[in-house]
Backbone bond lengths (Angstrom), bond angles and torsions (degrees), N, CA, C in turn:
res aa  C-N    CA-C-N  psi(-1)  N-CA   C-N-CA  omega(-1)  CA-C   N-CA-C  phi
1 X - - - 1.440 - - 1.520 109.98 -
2 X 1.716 107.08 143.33 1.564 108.87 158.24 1.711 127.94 -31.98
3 X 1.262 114.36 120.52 1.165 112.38 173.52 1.886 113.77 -74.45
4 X 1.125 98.09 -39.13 1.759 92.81 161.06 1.850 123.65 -74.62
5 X 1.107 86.78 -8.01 1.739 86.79 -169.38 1.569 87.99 -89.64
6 X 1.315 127.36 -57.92 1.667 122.84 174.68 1.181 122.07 -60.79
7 X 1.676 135.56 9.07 1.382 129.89 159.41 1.408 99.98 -112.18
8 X 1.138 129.54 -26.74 2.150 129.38 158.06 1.540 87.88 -41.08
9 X 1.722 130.03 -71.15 1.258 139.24 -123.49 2.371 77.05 -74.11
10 X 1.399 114.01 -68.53 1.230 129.86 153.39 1.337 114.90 9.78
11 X 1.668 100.70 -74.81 1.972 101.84 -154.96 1.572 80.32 -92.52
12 X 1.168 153.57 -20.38 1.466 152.07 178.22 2.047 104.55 -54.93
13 X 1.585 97.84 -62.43 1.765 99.96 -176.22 1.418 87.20 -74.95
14 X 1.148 170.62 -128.31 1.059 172.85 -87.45 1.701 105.16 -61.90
15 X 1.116 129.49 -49.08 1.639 116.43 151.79 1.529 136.87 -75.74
16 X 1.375 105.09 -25.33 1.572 100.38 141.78 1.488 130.80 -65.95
17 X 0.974 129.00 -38.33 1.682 123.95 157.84 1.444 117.95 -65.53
18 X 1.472 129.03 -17.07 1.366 119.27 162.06 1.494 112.15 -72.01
19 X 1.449 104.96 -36.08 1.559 123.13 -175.82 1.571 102.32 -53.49
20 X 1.307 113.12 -65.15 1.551 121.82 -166.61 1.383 112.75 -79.58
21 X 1.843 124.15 -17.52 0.843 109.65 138.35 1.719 154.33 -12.82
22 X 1.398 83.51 -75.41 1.383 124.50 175.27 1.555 122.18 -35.44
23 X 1.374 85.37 -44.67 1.938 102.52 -178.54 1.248 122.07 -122.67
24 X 1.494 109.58 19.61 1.279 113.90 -170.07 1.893 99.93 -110.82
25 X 1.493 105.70 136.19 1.195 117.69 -173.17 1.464 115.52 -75.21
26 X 1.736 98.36 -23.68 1.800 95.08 179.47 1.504 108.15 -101.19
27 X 1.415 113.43 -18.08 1.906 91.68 -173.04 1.628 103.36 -114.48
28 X 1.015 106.71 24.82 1.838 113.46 -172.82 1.084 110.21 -69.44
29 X 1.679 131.28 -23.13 0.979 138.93 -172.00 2.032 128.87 -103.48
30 X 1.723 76.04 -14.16 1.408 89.57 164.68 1.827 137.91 -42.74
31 X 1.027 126.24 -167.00 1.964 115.66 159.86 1.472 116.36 -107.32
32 X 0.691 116.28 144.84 1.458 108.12 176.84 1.582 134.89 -54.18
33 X 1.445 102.56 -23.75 1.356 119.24 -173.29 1.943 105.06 -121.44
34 X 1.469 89.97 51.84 1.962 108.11 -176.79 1.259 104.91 -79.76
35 X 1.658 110.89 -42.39 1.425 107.16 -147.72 1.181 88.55 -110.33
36 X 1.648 113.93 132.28 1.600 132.92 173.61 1.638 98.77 -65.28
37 X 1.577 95.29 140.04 1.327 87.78 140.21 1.388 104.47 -161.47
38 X 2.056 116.54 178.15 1.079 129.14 -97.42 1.923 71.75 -137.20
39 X 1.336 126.13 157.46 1.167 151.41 145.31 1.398 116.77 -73.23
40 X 1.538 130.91 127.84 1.077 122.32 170.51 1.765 132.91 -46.74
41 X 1.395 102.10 -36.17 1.470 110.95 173.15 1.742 129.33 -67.29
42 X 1.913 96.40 -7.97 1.264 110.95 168.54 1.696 137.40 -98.87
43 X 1.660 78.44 0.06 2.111 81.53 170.72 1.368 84.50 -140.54
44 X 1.226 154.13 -2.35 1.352 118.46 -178.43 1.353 129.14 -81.86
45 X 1.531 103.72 -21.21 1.778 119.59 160.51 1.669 115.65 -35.44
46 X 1.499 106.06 -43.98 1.470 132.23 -151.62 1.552 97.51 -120.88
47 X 1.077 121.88 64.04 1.896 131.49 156.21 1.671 104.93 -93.33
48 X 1.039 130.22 162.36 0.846 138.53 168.56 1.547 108.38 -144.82
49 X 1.219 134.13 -134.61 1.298 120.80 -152.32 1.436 105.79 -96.28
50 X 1.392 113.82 148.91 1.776 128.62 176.16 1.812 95.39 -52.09
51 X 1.149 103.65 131.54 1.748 103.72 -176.62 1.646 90.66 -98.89
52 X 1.709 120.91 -35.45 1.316 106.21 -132.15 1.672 94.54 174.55
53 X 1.758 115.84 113.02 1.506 107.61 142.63 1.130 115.66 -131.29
54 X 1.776 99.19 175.78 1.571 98.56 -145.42 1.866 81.10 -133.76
55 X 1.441 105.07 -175.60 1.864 110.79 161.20 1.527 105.30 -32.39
56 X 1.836 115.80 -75.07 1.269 96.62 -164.52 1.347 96.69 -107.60
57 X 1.361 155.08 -33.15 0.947 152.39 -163.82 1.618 126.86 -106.17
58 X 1.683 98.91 151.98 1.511 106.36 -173.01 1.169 111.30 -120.30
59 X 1.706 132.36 109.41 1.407 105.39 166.06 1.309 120.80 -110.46
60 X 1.304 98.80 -175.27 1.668 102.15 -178.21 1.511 95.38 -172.78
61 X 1.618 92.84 151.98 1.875 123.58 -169.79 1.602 105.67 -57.31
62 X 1.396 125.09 143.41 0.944 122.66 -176.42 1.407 114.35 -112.10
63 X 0.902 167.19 123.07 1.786 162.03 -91.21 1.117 81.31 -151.91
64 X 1.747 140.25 -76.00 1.222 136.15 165.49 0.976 119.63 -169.28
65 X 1.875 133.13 -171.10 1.078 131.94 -173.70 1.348 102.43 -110.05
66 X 1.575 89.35 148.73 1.733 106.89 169.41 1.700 126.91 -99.69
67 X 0.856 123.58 62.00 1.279 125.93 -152.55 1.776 118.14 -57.84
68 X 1.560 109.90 110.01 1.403 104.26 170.55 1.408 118.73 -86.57
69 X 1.760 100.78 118.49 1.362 98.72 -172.14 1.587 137.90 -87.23
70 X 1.506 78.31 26.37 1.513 114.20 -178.02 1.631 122.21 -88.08
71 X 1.174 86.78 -8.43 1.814 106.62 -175.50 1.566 116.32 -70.95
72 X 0.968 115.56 109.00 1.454 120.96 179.15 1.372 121.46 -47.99
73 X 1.499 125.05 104.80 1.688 102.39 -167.44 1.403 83.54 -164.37
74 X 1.983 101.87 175.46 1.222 119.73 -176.93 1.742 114.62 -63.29
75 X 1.424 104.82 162.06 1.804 82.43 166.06 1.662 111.79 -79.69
76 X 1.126 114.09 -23.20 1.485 110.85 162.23 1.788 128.76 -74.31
77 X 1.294 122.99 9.02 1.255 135.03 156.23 0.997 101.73 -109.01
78 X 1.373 138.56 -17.83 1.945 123.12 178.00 1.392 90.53 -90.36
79 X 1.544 142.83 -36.70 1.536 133.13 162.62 1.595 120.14 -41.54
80 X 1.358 129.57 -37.32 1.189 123.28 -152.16 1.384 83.82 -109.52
81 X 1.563 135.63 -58.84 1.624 127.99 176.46 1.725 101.98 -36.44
82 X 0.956 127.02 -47.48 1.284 113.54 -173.62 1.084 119.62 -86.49
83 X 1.286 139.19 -11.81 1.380 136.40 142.92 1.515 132.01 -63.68
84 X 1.220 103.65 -10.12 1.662 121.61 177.41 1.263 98.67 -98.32
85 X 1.349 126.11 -34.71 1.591 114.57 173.44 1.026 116.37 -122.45
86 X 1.174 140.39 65.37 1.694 158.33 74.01 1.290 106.95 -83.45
87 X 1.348 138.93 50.07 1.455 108.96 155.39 1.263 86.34 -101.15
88 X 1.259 125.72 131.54 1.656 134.82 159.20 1.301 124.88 -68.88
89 X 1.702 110.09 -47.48 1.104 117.76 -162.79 1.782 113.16 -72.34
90 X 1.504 123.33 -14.19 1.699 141.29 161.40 1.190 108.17 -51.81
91 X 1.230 122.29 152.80 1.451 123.67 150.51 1.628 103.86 -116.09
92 X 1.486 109.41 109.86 1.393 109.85 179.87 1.554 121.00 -90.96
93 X 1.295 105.57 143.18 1.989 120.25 -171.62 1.385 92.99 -104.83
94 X 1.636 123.90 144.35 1.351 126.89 142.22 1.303 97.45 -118.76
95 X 1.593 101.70 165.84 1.625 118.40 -160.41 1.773 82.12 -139.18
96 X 1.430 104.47 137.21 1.743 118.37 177.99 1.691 81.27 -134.09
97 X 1.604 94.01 137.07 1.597 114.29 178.87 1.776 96.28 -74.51
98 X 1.206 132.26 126.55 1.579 135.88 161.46 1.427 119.89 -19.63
99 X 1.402 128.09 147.50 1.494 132.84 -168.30 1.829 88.73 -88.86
100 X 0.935 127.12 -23.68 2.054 124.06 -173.46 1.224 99.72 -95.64
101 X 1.617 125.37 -26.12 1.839 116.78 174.91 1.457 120.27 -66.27
């Protein structure tokens, strides 16, 4: 996949979750910096099978994460990345926005 098309796909969910944030009665209260997230060079090794495409999007099963612990981040985003990749017992999906959307 596009490396510009997956940071468009990126800064796109990332203002819709501030958006829905915003007005949402259950996660309004959350932190801003809750939801881990992942470097491309750390799940794309590890795809596993096409689950599903849609208009713009494709997903597929993720086998797991590789975590570079080299990644510059909060200690509360290096807490939650690493709980998302060791949880075993999940079966985790990533979704890449389409190369024609």
């Amino acid at each position: 996949l596009d490396l510009d098309v997956c940071q468009k796909a990126s800064r796109y969910a990332t203002r819709v979750c501030q958006e829905m944030t915003k007005r949402s009665s259950l996660i309004k209260d959350l932190k801003v910096d809750c939801v881990p997230y992942f470097e491309r060079d750390e799940i794309m090794p590890n795809l596993g099978d096409k689950l599903g495409k849609g208009g713009f999007n494709s997903v597929y099963e993720l086998d797991k994460i590789e975590l570079d612990e080299s990644n510059p981040c909060s200690d509360e985003q290096r807490r939650g990345r690493s709980a998302v990749a060791h949880s075993l017992q999940r079966k985790l999906a990533v979704k890449f926005l389409n190369e024609s959307a």
